[in-house]
N, CA, C and O atoms as a Tripos MOL2 file, in Angstrom:
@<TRIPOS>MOLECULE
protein
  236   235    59     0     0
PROTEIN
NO_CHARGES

@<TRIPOS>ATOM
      1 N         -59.9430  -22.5610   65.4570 N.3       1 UNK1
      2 CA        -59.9880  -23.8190   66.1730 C.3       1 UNK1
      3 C         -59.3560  -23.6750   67.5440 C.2       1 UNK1
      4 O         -58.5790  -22.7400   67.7430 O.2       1 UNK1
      5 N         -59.7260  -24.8000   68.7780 N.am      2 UNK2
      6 CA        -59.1660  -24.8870   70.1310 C.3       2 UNK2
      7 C         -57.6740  -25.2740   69.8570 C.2       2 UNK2
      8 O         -57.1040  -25.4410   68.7790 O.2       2 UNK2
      9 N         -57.1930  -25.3710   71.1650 N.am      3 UNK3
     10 CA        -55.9780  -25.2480   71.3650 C.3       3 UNK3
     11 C         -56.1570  -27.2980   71.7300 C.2       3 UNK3
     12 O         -55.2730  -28.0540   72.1330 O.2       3 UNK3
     13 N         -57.2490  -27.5460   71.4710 N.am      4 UNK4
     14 CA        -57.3850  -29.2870   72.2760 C.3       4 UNK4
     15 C         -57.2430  -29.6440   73.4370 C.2       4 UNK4
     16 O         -57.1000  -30.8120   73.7980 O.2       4 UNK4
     17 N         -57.2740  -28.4470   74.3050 N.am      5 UNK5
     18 CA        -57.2460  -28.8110   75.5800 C.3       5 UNK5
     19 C         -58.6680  -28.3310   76.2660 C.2       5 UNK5
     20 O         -59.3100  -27.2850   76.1850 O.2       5 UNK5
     21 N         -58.8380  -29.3850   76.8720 N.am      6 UNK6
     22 CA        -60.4720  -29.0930   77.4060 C.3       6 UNK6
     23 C         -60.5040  -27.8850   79.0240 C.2       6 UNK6
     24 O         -61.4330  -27.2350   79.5020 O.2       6 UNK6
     25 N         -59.6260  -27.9740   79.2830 N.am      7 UNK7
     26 CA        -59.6240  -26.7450   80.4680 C.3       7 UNK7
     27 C         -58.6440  -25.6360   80.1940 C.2       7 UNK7
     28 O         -57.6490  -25.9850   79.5590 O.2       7 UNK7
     29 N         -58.7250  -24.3200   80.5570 N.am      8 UNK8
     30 CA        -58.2700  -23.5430   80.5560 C.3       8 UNK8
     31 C         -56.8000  -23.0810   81.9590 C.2       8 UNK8
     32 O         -56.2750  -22.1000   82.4850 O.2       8 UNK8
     33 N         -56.7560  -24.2800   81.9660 N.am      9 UNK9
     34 CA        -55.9020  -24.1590   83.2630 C.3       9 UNK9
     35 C         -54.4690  -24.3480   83.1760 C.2       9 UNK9
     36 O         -54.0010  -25.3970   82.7320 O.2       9 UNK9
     37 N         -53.5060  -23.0650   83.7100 N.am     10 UNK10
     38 CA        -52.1230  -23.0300   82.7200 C.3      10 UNK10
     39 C         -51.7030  -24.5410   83.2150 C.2      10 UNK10
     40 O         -52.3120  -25.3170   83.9520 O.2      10 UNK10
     41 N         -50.4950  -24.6690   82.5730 N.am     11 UNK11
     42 CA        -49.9330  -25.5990   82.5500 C.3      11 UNK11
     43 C         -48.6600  -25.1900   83.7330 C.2      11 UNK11
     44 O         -48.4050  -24.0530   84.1310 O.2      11 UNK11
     45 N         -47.9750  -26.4680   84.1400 N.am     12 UNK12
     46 CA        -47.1260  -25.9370   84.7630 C.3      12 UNK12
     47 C         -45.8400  -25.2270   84.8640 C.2      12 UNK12
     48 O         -45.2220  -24.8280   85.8510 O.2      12 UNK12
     49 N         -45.5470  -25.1550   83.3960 N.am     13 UNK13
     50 CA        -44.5330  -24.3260   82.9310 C.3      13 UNK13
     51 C         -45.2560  -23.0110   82.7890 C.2      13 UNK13
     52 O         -44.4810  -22.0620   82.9100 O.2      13 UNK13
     53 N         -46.2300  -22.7460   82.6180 N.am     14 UNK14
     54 CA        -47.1140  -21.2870   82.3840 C.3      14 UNK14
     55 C         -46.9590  -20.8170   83.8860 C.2      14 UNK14
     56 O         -46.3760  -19.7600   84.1270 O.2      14 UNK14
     57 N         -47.4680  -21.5850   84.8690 N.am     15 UNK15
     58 CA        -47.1830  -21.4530   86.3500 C.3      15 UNK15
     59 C         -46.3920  -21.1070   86.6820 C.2      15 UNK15
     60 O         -46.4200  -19.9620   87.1330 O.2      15 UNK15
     61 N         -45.0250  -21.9340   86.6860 N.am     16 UNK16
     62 CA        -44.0210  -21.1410   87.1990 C.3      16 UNK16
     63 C         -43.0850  -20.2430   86.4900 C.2      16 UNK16
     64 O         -41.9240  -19.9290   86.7540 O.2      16 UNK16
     65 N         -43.7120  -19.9770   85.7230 N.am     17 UNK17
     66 CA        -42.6420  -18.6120   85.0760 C.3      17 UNK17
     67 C         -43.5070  -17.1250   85.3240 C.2      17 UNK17
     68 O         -42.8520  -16.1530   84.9450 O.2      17 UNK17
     69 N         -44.5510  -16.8690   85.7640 N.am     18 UNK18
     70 CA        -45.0510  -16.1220   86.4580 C.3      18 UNK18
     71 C         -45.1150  -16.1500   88.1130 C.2      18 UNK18
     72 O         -45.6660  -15.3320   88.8500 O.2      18 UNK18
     73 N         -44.5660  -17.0440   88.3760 N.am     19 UNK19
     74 CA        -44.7550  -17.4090   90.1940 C.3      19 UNK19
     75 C         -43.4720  -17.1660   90.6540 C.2      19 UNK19
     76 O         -42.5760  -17.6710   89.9770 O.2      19 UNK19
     77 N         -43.0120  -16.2540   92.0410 N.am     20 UNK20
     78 CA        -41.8970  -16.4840   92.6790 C.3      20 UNK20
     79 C         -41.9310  -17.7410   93.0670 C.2      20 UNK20
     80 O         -42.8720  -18.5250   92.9420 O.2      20 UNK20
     81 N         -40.7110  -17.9610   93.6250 N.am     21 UNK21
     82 CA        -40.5470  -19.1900   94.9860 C.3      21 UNK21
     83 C         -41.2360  -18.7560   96.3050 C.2      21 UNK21
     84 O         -40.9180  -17.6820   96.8150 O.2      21 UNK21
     85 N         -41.6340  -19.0980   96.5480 N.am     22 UNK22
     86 CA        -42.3650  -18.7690   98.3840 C.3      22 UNK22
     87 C         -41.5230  -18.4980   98.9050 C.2      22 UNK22
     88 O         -41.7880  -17.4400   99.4760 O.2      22 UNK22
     89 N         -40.2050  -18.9050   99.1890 N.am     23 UNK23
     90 CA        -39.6140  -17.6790   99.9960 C.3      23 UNK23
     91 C         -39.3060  -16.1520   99.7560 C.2      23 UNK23
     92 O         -39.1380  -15.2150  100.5370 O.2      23 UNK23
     93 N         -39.2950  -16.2580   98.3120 N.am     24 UNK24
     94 CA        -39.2950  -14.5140   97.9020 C.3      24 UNK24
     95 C         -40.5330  -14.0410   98.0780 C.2      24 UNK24
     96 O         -40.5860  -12.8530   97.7580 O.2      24 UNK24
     97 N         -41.9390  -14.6410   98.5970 N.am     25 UNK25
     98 CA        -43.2300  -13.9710   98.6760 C.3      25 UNK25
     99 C         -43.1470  -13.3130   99.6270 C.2      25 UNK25
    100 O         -42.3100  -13.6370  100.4690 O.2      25 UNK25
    101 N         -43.9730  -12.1610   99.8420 N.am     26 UNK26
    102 CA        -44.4480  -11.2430  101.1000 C.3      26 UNK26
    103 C         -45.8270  -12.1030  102.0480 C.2      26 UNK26
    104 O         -46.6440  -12.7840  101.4280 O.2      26 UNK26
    105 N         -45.8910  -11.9770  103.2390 N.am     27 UNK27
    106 CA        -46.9170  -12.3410  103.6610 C.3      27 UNK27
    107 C         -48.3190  -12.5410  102.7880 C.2      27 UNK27
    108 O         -49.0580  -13.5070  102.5970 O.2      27 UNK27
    109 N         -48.3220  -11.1830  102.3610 N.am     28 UNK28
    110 CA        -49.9420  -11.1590  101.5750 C.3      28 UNK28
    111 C         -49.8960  -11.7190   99.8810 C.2      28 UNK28
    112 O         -50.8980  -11.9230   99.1960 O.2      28 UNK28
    113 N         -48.4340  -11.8990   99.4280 N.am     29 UNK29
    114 CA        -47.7770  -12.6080   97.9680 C.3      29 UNK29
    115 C         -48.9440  -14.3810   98.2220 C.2      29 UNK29
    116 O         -49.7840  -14.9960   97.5640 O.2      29 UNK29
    117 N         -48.2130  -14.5200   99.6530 N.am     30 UNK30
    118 CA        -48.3080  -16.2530  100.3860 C.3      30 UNK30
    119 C         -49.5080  -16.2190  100.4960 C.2      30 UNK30
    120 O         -50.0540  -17.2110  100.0120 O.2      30 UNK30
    121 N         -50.3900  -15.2430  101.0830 N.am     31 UNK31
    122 CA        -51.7960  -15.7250  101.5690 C.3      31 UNK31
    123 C         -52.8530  -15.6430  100.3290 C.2      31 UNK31
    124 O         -53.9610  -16.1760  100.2770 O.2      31 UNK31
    125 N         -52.2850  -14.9210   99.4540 N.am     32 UNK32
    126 CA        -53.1800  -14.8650   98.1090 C.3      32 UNK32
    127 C         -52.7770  -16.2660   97.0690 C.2      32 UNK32
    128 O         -53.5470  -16.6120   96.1730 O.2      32 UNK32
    129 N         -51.4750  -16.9820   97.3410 N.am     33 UNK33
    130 CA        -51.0330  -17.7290   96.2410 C.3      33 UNK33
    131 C         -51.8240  -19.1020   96.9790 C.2      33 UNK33
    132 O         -52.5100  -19.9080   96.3510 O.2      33 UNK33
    133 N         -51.5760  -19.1470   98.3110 N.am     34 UNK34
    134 CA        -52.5240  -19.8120   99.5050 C.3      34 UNK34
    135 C         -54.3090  -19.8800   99.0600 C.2      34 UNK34
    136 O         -54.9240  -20.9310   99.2380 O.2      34 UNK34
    137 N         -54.6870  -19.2030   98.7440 N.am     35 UNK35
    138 CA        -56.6200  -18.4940   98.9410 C.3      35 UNK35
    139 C         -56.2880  -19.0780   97.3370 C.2      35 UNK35
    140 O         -56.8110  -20.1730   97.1290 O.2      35 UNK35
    141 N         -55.5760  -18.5670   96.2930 N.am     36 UNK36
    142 CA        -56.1770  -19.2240   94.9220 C.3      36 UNK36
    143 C         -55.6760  -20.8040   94.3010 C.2      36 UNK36
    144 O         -55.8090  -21.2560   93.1640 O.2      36 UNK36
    145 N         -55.2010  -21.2790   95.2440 N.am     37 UNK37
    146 CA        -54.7950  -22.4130   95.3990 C.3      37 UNK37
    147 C         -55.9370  -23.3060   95.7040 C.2      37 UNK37
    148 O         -56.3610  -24.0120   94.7890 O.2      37 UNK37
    149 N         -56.3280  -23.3460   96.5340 N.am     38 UNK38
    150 CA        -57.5330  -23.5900   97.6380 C.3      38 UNK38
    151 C         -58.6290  -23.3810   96.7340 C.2      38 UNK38
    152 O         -59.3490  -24.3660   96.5730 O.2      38 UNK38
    153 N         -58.9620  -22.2310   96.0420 N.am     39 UNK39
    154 CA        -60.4140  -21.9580   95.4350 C.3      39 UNK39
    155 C         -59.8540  -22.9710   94.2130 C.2      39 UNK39
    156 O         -60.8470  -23.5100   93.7250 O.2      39 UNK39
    157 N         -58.9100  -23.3230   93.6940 N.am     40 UNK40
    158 CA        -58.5160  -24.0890   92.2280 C.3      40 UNK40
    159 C         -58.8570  -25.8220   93.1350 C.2      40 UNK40
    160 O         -59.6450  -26.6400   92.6610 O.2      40 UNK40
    161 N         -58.1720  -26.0310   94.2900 N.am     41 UNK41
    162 CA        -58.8870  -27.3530   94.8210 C.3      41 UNK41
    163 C         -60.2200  -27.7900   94.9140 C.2      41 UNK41
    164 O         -60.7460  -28.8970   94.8020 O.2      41 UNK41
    165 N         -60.7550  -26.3520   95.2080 N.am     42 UNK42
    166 CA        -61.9990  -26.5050   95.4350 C.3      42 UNK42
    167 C         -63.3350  -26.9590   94.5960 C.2      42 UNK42
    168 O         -64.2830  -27.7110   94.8240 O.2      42 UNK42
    169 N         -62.8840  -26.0330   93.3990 N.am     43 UNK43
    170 CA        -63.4110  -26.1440   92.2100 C.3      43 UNK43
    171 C         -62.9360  -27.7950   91.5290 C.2      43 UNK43
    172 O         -63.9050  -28.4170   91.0930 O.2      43 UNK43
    173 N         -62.0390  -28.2680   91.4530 N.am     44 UNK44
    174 CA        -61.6650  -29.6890   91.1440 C.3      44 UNK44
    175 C         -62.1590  -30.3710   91.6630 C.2      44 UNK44
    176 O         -62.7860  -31.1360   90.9300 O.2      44 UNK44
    177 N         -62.3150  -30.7060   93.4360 N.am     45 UNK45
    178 CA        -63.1420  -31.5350   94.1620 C.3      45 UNK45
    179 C         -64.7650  -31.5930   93.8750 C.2      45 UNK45
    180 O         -65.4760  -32.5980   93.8640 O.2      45 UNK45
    181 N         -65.1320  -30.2670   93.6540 N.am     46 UNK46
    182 CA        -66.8370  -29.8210   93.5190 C.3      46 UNK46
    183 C         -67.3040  -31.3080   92.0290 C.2      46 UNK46
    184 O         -68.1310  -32.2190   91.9960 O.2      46 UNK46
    185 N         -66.0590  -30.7230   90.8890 N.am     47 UNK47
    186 CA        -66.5920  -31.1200   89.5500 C.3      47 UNK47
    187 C         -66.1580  -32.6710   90.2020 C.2      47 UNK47
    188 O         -66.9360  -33.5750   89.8980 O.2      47 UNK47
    189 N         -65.0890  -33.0120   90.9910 N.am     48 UNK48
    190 CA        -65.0740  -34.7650   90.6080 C.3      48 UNK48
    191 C         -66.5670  -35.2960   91.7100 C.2      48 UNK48
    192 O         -67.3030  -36.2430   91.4320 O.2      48 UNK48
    193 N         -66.6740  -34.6080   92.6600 N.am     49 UNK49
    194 CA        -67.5250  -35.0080   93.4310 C.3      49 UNK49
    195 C         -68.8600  -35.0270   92.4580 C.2      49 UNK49
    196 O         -69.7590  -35.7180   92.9380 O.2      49 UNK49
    197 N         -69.1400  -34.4840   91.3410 N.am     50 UNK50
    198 CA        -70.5360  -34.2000   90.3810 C.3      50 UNK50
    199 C         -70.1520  -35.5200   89.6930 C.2      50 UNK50
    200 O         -71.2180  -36.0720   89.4190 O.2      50 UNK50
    201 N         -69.3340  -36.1230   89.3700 N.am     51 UNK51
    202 CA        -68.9680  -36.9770   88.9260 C.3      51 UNK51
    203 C         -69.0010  -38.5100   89.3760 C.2      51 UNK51
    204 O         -69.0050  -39.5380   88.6990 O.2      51 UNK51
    205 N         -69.0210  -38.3030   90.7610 N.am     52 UNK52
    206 CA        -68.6870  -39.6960   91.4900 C.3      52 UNK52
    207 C         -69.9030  -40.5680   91.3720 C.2      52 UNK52
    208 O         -70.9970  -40.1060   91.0500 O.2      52 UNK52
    209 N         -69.7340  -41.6000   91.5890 N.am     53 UNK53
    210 CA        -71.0120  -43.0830   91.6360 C.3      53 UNK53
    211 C         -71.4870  -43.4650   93.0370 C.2      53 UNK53
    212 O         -70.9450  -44.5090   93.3990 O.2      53 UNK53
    213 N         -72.2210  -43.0180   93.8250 N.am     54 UNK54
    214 CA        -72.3320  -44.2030   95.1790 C.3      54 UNK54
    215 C         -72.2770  -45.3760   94.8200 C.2      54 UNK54
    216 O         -73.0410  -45.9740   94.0620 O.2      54 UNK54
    217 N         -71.2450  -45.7930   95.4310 N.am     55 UNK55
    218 CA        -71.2140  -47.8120   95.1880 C.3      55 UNK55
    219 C         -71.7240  -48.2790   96.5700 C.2      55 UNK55
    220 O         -71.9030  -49.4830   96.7520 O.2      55 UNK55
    221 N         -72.0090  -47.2270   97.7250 N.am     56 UNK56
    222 CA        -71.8190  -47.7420   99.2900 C.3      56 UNK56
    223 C         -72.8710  -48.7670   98.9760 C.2      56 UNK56
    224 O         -72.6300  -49.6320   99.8170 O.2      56 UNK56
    225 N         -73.8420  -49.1660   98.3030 N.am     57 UNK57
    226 CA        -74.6820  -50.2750   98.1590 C.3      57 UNK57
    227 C         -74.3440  -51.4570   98.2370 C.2      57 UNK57
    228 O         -74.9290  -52.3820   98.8010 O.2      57 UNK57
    229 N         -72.7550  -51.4540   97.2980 N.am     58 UNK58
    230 CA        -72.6700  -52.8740   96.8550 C.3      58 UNK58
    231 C         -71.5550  -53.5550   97.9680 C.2      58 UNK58
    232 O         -70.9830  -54.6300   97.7870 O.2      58 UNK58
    233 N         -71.3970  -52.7210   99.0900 N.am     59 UNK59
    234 CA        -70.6480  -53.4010  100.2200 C.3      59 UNK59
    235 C         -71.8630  -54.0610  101.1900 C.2      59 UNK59
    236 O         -71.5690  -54.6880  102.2070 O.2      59 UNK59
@<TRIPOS>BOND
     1     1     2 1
     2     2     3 1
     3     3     4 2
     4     3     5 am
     5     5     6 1
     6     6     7 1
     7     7     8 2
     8     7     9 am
     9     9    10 1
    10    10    11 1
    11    11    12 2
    12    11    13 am
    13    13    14 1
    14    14    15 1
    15    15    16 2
    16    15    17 am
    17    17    18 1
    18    18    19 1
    19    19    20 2
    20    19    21 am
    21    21    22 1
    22    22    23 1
    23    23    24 2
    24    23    25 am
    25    25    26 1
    26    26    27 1
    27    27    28 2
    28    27    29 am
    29    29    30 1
    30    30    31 1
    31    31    32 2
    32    31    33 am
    33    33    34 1
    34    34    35 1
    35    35    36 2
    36    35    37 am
    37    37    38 1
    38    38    39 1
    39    39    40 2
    40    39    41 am
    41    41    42 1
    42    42    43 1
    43    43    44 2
    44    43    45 am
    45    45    46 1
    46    46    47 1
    47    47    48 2
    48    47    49 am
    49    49    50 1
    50    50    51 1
    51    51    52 2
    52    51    53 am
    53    53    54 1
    54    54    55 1
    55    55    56 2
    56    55    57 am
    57    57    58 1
    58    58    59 1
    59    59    60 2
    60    59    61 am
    61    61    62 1
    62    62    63 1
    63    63    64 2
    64    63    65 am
    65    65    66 1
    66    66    67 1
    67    67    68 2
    68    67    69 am
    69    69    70 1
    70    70    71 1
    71    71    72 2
    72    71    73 am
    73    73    74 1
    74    74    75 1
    75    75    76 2
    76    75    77 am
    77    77    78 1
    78    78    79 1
    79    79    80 2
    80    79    81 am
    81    81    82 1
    82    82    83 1
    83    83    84 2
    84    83    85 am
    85    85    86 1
    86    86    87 1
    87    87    88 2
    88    87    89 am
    89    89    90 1
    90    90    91 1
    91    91    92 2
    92    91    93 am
    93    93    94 1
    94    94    95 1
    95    95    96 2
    96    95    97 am
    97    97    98 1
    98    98    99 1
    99    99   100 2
   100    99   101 am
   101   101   102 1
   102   102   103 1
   103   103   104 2
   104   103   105 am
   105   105   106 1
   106   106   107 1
   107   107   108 2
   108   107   109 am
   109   109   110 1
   110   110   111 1
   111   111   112 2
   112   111   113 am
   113   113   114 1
   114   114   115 1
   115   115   116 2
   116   115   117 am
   117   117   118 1
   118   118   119 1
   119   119   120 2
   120   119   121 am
   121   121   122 1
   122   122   123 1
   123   123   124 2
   124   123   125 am
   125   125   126 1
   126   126   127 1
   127   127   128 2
   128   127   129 am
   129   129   130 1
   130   130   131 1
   131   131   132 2
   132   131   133 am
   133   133   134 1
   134   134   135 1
   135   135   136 2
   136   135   137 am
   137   137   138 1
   138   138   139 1
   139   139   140 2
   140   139   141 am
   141   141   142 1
   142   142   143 1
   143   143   144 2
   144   143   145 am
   145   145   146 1
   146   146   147 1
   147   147   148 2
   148   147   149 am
   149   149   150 1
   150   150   151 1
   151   151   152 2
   152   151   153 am
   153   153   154 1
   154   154   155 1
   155   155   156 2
   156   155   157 am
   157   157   158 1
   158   158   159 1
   159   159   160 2
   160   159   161 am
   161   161   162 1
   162   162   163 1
   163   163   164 2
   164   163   165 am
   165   165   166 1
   166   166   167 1
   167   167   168 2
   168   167   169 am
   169   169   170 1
   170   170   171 1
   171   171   172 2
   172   171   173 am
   173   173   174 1
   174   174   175 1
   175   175   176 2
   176   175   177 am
   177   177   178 1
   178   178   179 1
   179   179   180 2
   180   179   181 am
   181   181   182 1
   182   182   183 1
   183   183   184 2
   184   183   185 am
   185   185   186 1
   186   186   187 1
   187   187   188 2
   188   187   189 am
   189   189   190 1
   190   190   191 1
   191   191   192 2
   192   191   193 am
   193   193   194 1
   194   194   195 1
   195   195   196 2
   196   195   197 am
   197   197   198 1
   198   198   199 1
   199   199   200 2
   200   199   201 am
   201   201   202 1
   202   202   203 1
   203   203   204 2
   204   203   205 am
   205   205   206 1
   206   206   207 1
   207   207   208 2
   208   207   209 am
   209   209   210 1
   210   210   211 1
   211   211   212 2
   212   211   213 am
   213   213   214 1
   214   214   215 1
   215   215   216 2
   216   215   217 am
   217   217   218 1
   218   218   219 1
   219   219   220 2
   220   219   221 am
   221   221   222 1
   222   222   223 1
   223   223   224 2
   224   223   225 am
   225   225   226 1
   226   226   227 1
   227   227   228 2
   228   227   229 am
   229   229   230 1
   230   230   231 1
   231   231   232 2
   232   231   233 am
   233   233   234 1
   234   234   235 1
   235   235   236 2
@<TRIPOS>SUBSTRUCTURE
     1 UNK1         2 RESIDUE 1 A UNK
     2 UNK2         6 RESIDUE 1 A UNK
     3 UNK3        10 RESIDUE 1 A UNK
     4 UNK4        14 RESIDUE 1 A UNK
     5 UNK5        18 RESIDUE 1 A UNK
     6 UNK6        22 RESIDUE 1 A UNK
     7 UNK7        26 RESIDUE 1 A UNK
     8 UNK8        30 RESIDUE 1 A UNK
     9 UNK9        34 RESIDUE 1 A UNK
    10 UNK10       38 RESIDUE 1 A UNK
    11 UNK11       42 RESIDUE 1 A UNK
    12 UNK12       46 RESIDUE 1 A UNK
    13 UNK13       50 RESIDUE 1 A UNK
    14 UNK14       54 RESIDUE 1 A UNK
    15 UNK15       58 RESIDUE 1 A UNK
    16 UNK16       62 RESIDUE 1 A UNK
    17 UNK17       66 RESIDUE 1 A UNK
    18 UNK18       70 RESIDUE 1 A UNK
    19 UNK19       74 RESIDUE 1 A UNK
    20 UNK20       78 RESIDUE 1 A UNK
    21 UNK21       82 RESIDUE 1 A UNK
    22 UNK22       86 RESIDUE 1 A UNK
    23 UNK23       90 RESIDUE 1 A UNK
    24 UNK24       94 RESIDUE 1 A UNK
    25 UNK25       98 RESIDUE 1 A UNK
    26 UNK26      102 RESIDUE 1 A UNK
    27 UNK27      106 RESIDUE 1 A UNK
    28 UNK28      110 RESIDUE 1 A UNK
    29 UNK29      114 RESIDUE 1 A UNK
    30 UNK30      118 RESIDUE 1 A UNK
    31 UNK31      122 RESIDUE 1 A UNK
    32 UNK32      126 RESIDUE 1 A UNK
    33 UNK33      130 RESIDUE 1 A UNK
    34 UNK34      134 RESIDUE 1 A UNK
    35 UNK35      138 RESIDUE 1 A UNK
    36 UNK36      142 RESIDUE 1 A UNK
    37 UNK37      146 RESIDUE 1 A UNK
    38 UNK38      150 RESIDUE 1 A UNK
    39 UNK39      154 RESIDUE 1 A UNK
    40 UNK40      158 RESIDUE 1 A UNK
    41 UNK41      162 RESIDUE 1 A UNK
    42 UNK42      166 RESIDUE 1 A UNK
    43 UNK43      170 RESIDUE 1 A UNK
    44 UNK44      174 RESIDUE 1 A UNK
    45 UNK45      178 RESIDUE 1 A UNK
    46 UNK46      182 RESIDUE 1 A UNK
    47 UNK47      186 RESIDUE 1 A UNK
    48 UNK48      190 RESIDUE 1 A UNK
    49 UNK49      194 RESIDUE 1 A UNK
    50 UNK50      198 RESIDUE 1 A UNK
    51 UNK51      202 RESIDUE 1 A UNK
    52 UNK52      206 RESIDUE 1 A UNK
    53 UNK53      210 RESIDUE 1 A UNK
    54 UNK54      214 RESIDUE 1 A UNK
    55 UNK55      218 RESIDUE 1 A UNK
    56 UNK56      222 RESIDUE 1 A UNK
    57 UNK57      226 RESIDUE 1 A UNK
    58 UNK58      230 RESIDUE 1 A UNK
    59 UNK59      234 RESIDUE 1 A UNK
């Protein structure tokens, strides 16, 4: 059986116990934690945007 969670996406205690603090990152630590940050927004916006209703009609 699942774990009941419908996404596979750690949690935030899973997060930060694998993550430095940003100030202990190296430039390229920052620009990669930066780039998969961004592709995880991205992917969230894509699915709510598949999701959304035009209402602009009913103004």
């Amino acid at each position: 059986m699942g774990s009941g969670r419908a996404h596979c996406t750690p949690t935030r205690k899973e997060t930060a116990s694998q993550q430095k603090s940003l100030s202990e990152m190296s430039r390229d630590e920052l620009a990669a934690f930066i780039a998969g940050n961004q592709a995880e927004i991205d992917k969230i916006e894509a699915e709510l945007a598949s999701r959304a209703k035009d209402v602009s009609y009913l103004g």
